[in-house]
C-alpha positions in Angstrom: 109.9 83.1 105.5 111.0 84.5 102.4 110.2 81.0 100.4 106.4 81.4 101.9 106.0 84.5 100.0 107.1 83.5 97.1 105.4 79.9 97.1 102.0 82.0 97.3 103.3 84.8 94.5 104.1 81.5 92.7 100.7 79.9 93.5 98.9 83.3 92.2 100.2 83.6 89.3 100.1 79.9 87.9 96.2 80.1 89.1 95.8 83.0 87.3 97.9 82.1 84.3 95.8 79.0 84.1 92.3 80.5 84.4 93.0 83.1 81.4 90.1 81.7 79.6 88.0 82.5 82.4 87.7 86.0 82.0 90.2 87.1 84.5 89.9 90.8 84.8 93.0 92.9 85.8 93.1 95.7 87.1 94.4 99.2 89.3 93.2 99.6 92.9 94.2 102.6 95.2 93.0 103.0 99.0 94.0 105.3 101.9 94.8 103.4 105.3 94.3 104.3 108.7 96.7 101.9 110.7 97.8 101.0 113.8 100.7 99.0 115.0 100.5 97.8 118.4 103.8 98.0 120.4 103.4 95.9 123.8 106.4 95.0 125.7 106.1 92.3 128.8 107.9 94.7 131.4 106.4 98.2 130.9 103.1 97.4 129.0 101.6 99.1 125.8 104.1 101.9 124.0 100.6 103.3 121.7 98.7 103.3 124.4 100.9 105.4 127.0 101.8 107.6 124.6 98.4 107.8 123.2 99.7 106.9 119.7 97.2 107.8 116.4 96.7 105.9 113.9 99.1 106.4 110.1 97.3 108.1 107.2 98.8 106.5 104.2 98.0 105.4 100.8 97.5 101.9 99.6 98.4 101.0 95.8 98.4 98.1 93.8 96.5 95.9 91.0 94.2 93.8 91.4 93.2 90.2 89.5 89.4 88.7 89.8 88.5 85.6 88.7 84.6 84.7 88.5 83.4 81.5 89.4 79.9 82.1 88.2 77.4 84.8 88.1 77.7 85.4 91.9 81.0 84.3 93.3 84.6 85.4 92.6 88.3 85.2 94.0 90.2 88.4 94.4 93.6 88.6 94.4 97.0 91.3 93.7 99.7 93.0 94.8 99.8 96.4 97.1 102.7 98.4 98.4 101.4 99.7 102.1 102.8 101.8 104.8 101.8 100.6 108.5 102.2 102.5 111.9 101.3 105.4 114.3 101.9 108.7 115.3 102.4 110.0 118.6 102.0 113.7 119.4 103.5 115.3 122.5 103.8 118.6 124.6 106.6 118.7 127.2 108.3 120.9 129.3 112.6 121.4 129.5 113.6 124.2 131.5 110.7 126.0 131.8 110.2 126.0 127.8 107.3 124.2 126.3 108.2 121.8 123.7 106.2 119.7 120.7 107.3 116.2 119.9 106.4 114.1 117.2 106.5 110.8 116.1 105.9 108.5 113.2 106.5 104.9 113.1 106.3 103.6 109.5 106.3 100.0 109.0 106.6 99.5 104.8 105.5 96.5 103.2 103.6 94.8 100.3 99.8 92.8 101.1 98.8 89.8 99.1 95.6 89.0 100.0 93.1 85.9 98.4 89.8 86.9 99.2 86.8 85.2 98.6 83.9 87.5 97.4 80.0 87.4 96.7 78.5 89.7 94.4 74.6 90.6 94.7 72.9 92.1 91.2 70.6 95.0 91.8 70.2 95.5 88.5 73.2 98.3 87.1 75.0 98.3 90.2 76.4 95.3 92.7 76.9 94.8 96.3 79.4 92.4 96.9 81.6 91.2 100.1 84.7 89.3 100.0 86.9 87.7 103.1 90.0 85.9 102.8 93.7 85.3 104.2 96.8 88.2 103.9 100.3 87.3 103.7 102.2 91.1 104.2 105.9 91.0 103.7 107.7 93.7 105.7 110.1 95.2 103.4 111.5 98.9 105.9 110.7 100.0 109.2 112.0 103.7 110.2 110.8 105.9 113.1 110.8 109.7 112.3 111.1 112.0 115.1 110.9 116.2 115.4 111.3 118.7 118.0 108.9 121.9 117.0 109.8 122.6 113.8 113.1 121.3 113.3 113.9 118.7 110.4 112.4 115.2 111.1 115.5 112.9 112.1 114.9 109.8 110.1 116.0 106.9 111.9 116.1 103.2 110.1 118.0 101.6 112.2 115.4 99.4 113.2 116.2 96.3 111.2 114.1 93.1 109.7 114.9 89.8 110.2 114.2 87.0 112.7 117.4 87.5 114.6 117.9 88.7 118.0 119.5 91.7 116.7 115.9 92.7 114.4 113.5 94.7 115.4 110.6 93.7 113.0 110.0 89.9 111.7 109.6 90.0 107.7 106.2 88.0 107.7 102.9 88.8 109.3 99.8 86.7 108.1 96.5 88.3 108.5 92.9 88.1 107.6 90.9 90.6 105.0 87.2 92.2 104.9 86.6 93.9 102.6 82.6 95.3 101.2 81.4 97.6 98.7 79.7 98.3 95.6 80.5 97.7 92.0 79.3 100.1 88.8 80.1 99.1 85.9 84.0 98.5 85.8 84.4 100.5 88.7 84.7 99.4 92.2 84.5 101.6 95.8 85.1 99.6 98.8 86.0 99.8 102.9 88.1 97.0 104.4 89.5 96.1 107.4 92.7 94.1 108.1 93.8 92.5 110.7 97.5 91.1 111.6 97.5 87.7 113.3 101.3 87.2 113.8 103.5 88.9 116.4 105.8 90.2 114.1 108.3 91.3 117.1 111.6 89.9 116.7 112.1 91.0 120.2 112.0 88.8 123.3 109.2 89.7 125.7 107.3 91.9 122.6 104.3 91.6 120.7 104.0 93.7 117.6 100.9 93.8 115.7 98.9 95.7 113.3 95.4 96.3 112.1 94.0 98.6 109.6 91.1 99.9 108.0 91.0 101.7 105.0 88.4 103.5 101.6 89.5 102.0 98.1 88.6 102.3 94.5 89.3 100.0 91.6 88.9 100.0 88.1 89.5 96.9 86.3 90.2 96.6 82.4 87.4 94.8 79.9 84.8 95.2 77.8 81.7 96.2 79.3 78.5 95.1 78.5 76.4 98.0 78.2 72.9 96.5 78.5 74.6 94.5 82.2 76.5 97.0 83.5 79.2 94.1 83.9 82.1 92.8 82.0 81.7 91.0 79.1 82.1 87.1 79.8 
């Protein structure tokens, strides 16, 4: 698994190393994700759903690299450090006292996606729309827990691996879509994400996780002034 992800770190940075010349434009990108990771089990169903799990605010953050094919098309590519999961929020009752329970499962990992994109010119500002493959390398996976208003108890004991003693498999391959509108060198977007793997290293699980999320970019260049674009 772990020579998949770096074949395809490999394979992004030679293609961007070799398309220097091509105006390859770097650059910051920072989002805000709403996730959910599924948790269904063969023997007593859908954990998120019984326990009417939310989805996990968290932030996205990473850089970015776009290389243009021509006027209209581009590839998209980077690196983002991302926080997957849910949180579940409970009232109970233990001898005759009413009790609140929370939960927070938090999946960390880092997103490569290749994405595809199309840019339309309205003349200052661009539309564009990109789509492409994920590969998301799990990296910790914790649960945090609390009673009322005692501490959270942090427990990472859940462990990655493709062994029968994991919890979490490292991989999970997905796919990207992502829209939005460029200014300048300045780029706001929504995208959604959606894991294709089961990355449950359990027998009788499936794990799986989708997300959608707001972003803004702003990549580094010289901007043309009269375009509204980077200078190629």
């Amino acid at each position: 698994m772990k020579k998949v992800v770096l074949i395809a770190v490999l394979l992004v940075a030679a293609f961007s190393f070799n398309t220097l010349n091509a105006q390859v434009k770097g650059g910051f990108k920072l989002g805000v994700d709403f996730s959910k990771l599924s948790l269904d089990y063969d023997d007593i169903g859908s954990y998120t759903d019984e326990s009417n799990a939310k989805r996990l605010i968290s932030p996205r953050l990473g850089f970015i690299l776009e290389v243009p094919v021509n006027d209209y098309l581009f590839v998209q590519t980077g690196v983002f450090a991302t926080a997957k999961g849910y949180r579940v929020k409970e009232t109970g009752e233990f001898l005759g006292e009413t009790y609140e329970y929370r939960e927070m499962q938090i999946l960390g990992a880092l997103d490569i996606p290749i994405n595809f994109g199309y840019k339309y010119d309205l003349g200052g500002i661009k539309l564009f729309g990109m789509v492409g493959p994920v590969i998301s390398y799990n990296v910790y996976a914790t649960t945090l827990e609390k009673i009322d208003d005692e501490d959270w108890d942090n427990n990472n004991d859940l462990k990655i691996g493709t062994s029968e003693f994991d919890f979490f498999k490292p991989l999970n391959i997905g796919v990207d879509i992502e829209a939005g509108v460029e200014l300048s060198r300045f780029q706001f977007s929504v995208y959604y994400v959606q894991g294709l793997s089961n990355i449950s290293s359990q027998d009788g699980g499936t794990f799986k996780t989708n997300v959608f999320g707001l972003a803004a970019a702003i990549k580094f260049g010289k901007v043309e002034s009269n375009r509204g674009g980077f200078r190629r």
